[in-house]
C-alpha positions in Angstrom: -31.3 -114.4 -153.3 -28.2 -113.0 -152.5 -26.9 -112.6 -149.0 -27.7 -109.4 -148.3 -30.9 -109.3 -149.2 -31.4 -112.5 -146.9 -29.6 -110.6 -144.1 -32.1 -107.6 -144.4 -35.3 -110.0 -144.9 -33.8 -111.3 -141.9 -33.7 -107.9 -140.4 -37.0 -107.0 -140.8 -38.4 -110.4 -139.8 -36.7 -110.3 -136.4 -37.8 -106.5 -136.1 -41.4 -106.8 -136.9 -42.0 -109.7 -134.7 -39.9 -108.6 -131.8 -42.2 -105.5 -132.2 -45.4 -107.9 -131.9 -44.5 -109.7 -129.2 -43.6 -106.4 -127.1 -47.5 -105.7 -127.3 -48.2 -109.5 -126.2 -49.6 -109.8 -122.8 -47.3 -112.9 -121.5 -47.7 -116.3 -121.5 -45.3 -118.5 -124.4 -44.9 -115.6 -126.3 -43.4 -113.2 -124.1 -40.7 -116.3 -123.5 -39.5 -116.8 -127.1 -36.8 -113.8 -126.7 -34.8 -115.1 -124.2 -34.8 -118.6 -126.3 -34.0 -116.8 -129.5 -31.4 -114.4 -128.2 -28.5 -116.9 -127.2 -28.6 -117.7 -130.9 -27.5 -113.8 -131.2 -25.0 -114.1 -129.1 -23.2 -116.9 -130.9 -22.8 -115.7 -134.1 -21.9 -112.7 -133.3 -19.2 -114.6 -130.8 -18.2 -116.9 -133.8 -17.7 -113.8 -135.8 -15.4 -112.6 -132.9 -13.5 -115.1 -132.7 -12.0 -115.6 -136.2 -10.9 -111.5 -135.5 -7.6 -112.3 -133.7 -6.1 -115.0 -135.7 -7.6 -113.3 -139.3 -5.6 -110.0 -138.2 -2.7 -111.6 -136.8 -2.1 -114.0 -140.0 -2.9 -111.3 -142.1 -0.4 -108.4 -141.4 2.4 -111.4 -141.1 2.0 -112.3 -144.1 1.6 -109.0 -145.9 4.7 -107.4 -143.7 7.0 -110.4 -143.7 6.0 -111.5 -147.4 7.1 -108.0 -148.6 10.5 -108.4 -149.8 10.9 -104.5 -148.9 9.5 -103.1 -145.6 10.5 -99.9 -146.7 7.2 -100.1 -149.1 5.2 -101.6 -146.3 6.5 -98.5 -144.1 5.2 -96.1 -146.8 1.7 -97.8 -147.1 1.5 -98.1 -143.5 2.4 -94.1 -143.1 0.0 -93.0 -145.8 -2.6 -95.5 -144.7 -2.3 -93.3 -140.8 -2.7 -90.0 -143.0 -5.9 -90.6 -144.6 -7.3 -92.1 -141.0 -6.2 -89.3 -139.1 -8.4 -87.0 -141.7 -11.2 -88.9 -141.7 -11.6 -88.9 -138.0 -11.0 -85.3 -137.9 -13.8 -84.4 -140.5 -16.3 -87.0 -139.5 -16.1 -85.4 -135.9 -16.0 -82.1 -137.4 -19.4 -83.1 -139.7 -20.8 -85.1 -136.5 -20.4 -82.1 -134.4 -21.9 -79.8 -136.3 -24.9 -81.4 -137.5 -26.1 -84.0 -134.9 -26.5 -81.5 -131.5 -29.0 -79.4 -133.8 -30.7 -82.6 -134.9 -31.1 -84.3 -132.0 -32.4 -80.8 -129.9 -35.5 -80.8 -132.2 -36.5 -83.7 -130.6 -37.5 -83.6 -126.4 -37.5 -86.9 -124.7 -39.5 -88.0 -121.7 -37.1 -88.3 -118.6 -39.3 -91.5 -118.4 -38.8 -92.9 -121.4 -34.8 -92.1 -121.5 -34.5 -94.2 -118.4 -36.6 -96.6 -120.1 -34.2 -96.6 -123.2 -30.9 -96.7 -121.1 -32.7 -99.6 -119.0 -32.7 -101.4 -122.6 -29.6 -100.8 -123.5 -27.6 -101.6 -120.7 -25.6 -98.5 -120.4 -25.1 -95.7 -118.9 -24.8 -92.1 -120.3 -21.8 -91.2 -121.9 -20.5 -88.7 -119.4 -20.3 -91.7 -116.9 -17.4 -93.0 -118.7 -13.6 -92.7 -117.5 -11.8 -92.4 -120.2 -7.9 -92.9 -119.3 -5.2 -90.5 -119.1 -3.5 -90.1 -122.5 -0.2 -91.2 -120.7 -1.8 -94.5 -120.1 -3.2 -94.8 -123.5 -0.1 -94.2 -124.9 2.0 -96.3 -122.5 -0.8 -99.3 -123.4 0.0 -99.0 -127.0 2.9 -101.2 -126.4 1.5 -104.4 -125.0 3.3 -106.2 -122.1 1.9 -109.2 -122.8 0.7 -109.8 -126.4 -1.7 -112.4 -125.7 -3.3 -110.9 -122.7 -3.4 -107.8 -125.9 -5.5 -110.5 -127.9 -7.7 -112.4 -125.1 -8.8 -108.6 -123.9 -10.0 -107.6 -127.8 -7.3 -104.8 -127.6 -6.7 -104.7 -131.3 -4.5 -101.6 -131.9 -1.6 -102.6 -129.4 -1.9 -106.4 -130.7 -1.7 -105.0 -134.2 1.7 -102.7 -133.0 3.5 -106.0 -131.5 2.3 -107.6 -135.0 3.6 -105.4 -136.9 6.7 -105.1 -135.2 7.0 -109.1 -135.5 6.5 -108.6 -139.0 9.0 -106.3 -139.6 11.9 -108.2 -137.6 10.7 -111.7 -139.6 12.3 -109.4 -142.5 15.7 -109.3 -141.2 16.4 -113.0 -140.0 17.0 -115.7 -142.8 15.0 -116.6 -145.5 14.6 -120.1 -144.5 13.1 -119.1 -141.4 10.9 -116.4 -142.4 9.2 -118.2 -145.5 8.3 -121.3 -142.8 6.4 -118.7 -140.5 4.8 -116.9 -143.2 3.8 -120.4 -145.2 2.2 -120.6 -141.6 0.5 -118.1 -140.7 -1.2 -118.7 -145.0 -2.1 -121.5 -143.7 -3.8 -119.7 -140.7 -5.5 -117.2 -142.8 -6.9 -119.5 -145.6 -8.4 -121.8 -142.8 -9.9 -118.2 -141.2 -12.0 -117.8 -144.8 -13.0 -120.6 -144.8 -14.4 -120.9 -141.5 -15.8 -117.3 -142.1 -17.6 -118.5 -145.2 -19.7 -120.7 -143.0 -20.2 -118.0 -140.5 -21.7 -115.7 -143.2 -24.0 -118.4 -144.4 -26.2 -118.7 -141.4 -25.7 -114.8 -141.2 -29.8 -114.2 -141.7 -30.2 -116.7 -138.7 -28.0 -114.8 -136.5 -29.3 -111.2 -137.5 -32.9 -112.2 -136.9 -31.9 -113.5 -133.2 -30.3 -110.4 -132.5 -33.1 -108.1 -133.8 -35.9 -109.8 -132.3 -35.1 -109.8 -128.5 -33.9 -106.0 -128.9 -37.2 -105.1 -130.7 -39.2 -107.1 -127.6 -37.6 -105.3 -125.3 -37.6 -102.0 -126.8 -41.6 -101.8 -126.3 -44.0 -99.2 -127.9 -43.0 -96.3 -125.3 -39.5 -95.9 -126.1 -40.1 -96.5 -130.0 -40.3 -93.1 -130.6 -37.5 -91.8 -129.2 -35.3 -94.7 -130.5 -36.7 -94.3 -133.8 -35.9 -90.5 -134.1 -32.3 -91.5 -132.7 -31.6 -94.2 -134.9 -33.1 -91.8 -138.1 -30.6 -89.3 -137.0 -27.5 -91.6 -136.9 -28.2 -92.8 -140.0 -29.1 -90.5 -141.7 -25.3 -88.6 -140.6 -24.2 -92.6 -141.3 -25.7 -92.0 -144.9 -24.6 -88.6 -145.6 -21.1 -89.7 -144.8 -21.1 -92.7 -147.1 -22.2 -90.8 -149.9 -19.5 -88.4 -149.6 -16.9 -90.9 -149.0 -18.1 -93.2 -151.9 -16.7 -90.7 -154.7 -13.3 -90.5 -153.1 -13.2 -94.7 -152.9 -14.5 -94.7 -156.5 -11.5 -92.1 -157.7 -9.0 -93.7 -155.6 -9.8 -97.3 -156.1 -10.5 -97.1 -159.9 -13.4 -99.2 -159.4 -17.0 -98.3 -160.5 -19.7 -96.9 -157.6 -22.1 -99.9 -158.7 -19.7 -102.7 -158.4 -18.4 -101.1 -155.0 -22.0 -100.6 -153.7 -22.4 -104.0 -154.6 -19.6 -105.0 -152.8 -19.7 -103.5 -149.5 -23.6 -103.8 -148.9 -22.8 -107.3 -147.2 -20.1 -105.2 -144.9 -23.1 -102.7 -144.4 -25.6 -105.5 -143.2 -23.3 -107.1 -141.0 -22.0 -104.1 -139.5 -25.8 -102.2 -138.7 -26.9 -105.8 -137.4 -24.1 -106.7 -135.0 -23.3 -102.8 -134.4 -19.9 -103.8 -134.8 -16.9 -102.8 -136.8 -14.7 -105.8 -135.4 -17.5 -108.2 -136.3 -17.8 -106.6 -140.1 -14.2 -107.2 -140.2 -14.3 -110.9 -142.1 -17.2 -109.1 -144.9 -14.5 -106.1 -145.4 -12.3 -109.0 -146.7 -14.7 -110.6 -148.4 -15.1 -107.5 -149.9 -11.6 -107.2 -151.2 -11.5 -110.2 -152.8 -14.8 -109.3 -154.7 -13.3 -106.1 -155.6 -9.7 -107.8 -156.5 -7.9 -105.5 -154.6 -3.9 -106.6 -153.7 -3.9 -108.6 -150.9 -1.0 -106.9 -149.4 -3.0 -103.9 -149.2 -6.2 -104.9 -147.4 -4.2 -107.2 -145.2 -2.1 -104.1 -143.9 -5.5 -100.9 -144.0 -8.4 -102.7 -143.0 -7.0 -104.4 -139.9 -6.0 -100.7 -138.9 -9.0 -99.3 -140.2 -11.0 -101.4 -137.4 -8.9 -100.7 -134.6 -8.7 -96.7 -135.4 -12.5 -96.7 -136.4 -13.2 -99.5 -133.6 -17.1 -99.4 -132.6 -17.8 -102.5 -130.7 
């Protein structure tokens, strides 16, 4: 069985009985969430932390091994482009089609409160976002690993770059023995991914069931009709993008969909983009795309599309 198919047997084991035990009285069973869900939070925490060090070792490596940054430059420009016009279309297409969506569907005060009780947030509107001048003053970090203990991927990825870029203009003696490093780095991140992916089912059912337990039977509805609608826009999206990454990658639409269905699992499981990070490479390698290329678009392709 491959490992997306465990990952989504997983799935639905951990959702069907998280479901069940929502309707138990108490007793054992109503305790077997809160033993199951630290399990959760580990994978998904070794996941995280192989982020940092993947991304940092990567865009060395791919910057500093280029023997002309002036390519890297041009990659990196173009890579911005296309980014910059898929977030303005999938906000254009989100806009447009979720309000109407969601408005066909009224929502018990009760069992909203219920569902932002579950989820641990607050509505968006109660968010500060900061001033643009402080988002753009942030983009260059002050202290780089403060950038990298805080998660802040897109300034840590700037200073990385940047690093990158000046390893190209000292001498070759130098630059080869940080770059032979940081392979080092990255080759030991695989392989410590590889074992992460393996217990993947194990840490998807332990972070389904507890979320299904909790959910309970009166906000199931209103969850359900949510979650239809995101993924349903989620779907829609994909299918429109998968032409453009079939033209532009010369690849054929089965062996990408086969490719990127473990990326899809991880990332609608841990509801995380950083976390699908490590599949996206794994992905790569399956689809034998240049190295140099996926270790410079997908680290800024998380950051700029960042989730969770």
């Amino acid at each position: 069985m491959s490992l997306t198919a465990r990952v989504l047997l997983a799935l639905t084991l951990g959702l069907a009985a998280g479901i069940g035990i929502s309707f138990a009285d108490g007793g054992l069973v109503r305790s077997i969430p809160g033993v199951v869900e630290p399990v959760g939070t580990l994978w998904v925490n070794a996941i995280r932390m192989t982020v940092v060090p993947l991304v940092v070792s990567l865009l060395i490596v791919t910057i500093a091994g280029e023997q002309k940054s002036s390519a890297t430059m041009k990659l990196g420009g173009r890579t911005m482009l296309l980014f910059a016009l898929m977030v303005a279309a999938a906000s254009t297409f989100t806009a447009l089609l979720a309000p109407p969506l969601l408005a066909l569907f009224s929502i018990d005060p009760d069992t909203a409160e219920a569902l932002r009780a579950t989820s641990g947030s607050g509505l968006a509107g109660d968010v500060d976002l900061p001033p643009f001048r402080d988002w753009l003053v942030d983009l260059i970090p002050s202290n780089p690993l403060a950038a990298a203990a805080d998660g802040a991927m897109l300034p840590l990825i700037i200073f990385t770059s940047l690093f990158g870029l000046a390893l190209t203009r000292i001498s070759a003696e130098g630059r080869d023995a940080i770059v032979r490093f940081f392979e080092a780095v990255k080759d030991a991140m695989f392989v410590l991914i590889e074992w992460i992916l393996a217990v993947a089912p194990i840490g998807v059912f332990a972070l389904i069931l507890p979320l299904a337990a909790r959910m309970g039977a009166s906000a199931a509805g209103a969850l359900g009709y949510s979650v239809l609608v995101a993924c349903g826009l989620i779907v829609l999206a994909m299918v429109g993008l998968y032409p453009l990454a079939v033209w532009g990658g010369r690849v054929g639409v089965g062996d990408f969909a086969r490719a990127l269905a473990p990326v899809q699992a991880v990332g609608f499981s841990t509801r995380s983009s950083l976390a699908s990070l490590p599949a996206m490479f794994a992905a790569t390698e399956e689809l034998e795309l240049r190295p140099q290329v996926a270790g410079l678009v997908l680290p800024v392709a998380v950051s700029v599309f960042k989730w969770a």
